[in-house]
C-alpha positions, -999 to +999 in steps of 0.1 A: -335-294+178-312-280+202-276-274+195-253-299+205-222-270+193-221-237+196-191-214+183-195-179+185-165-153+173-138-181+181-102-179+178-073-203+185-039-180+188-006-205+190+027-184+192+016-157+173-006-178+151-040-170+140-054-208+138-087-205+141-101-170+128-139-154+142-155-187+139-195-184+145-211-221+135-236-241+154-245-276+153-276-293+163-287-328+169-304-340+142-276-328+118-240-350+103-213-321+089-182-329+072-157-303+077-133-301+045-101-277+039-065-278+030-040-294+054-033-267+078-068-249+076-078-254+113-097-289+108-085-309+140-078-276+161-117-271+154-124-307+165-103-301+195-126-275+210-155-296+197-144-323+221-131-299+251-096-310+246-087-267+246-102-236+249-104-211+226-085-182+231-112-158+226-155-162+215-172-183+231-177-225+224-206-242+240-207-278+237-237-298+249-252-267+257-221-258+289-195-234+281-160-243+280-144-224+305-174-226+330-176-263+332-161-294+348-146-307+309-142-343+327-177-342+336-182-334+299-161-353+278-175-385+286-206-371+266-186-369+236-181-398+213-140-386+196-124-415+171-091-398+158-053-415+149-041-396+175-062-415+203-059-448+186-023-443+192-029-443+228-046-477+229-021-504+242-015-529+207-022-556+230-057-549+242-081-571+227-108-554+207-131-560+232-115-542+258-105-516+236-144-507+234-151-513+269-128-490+282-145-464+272-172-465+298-143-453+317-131-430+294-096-449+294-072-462+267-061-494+290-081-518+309-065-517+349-085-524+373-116-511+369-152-531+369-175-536+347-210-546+350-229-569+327-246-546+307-213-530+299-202-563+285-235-568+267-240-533+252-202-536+238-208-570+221-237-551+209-219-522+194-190-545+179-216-565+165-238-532+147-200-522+132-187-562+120-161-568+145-181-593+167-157-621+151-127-605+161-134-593+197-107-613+212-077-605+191-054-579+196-060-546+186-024-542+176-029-571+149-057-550+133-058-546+094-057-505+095-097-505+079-104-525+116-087-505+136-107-475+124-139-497+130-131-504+167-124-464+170-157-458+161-171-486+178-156-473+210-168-438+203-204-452+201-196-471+232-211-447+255-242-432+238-225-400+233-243-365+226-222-356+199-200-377+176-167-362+163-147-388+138-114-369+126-102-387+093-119-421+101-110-433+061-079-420+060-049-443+046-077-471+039-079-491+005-106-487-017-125-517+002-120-510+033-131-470+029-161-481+008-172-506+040-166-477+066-182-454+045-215-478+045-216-485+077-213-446+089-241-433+066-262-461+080-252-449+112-260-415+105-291-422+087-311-434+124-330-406+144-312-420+175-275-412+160-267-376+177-252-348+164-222-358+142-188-338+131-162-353+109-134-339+093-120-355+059-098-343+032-118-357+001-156-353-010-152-385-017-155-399+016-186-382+027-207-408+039-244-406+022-272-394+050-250-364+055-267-328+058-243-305+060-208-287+053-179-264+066-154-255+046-121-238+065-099-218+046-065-206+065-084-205+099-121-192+085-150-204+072-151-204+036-187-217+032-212-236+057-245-249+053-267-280+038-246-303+016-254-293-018-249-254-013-218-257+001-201-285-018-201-271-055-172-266-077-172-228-069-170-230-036-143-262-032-125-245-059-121-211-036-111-231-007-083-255-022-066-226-045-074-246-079-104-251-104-119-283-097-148-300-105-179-319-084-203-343-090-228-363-074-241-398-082-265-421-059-255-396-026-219-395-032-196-372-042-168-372-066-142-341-073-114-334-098-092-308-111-102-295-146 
């Protein structure tokens, strides 16, 4: 499979700050990786160059196989599939979900006065449909529960047929419900041969979706452990990265961590 992320030796320097420290890591296709790590540990500064929002500032980061640096990025992004708080914040509250999804054919947070063909129309009824928000595709995106709101991210991420998914925090802030409904509908997302490569950063093993294969763990800008799922997310290792002893288990595909 070829490698739909490449990191090699990267580091992210902000006034003096190491943020990102010799990070080698590669991604391909066929592979979902939750990236899990105190708050401050590089997460969405990772998934920034991931999605060719910045450059590193030094290593090299190839992402769908271009390097950053050598290529168009607005040629590239649109190859990228990004759901994140910060974007949904960008989205007009009176869009109506619909829209919201379309838009992304243009890679735009507002529908203007662009046009859209019929099968732009069809394949976003389509996707709002695969995610259960085909019933509310005419309402407001402001007037969202939060649990829908981080449905019609994804949905508009999806939009497009991206290359590589990245999905920063999609359960945060979400009741027990509404995360256990997300969570469903990504792992059956992520469980087709046609989903591509996948990145999503989370705080808690809880909310790793099941048909995940891997795992990064970041520790103060560096990678404490990487690899398939069950290395890398054992009670050793999560208790190395978050400072305290904790404990992991798995039941049925999911994970579920405490401190002893």
């Amino acid at each position: 499979m070829a490698s739909v992320l490449e990191l090699s030796d990267v580091s992210v320097v902000r006034d003096g700050n190491r943020i990102l420290d010799s990070i080698t890591w590669a991604v391909d296709s066929d592979e979902r990786w939750v990236v899990l790590g105190p708050n401050g540990a590089g997460k969405t500064t990772l998934l920034s160059i991931a999605s060719a929002s910045i450059h590193p500032s030094s290593g090299t980061a190839k992402v769908l196989e271009d390097t950053l640096g050598k290529v168009d990025v607005f040629e590239l992004r649109p190859r990228i599939g990004f759901a994140s708080t910060a974007l949904a914040r960008k989205v007009p509250a009176g869009e109506t979900v619909l829209d919201v999804v379309l838009t992304a054919a243009y890679s735009v947070t507002g529908r203007w006065n662009e046009e859209y063909d019929d099968i732009d129309s069809r394949r976003a009824r389509r996707v709002l449909a695969e995610w259960k928000l085909d019933h509310l595709e005419e309402r407001r995106f402001g007037s969202l529960s939060e649990g829908e709101q981080k449905r019609v991210q994804i949905a508009r991420a999806v939009m497009t047929d991206p290359e590589l998914l990245l999905l920063d925090e999609p359960a945060a802030s979400l009741d027990l419900g509404a995360r256990e409904e997300l969570l469903q509908l990504l792992g059956g997302y992520a469980s087709s041969p046609q989903a591509p490569g996948i990145v999503m950063v989370t705080h808690h093993v809880e909310e790793i979706p099941r048909a995940f294969t891997h795992a990064l763990l970041l520790k103060d800008g560096r990678i404490q452990a990487a690899g398939p799922l069950d290395e890398v997310i054992t009670a050793e290792n999560l208790s190395a990265t978050f400072g305290m002893d904790i404990t992991v288990e798995r039941h049925d595909g999911r994970f579920a961590a405490r401190a002893l």
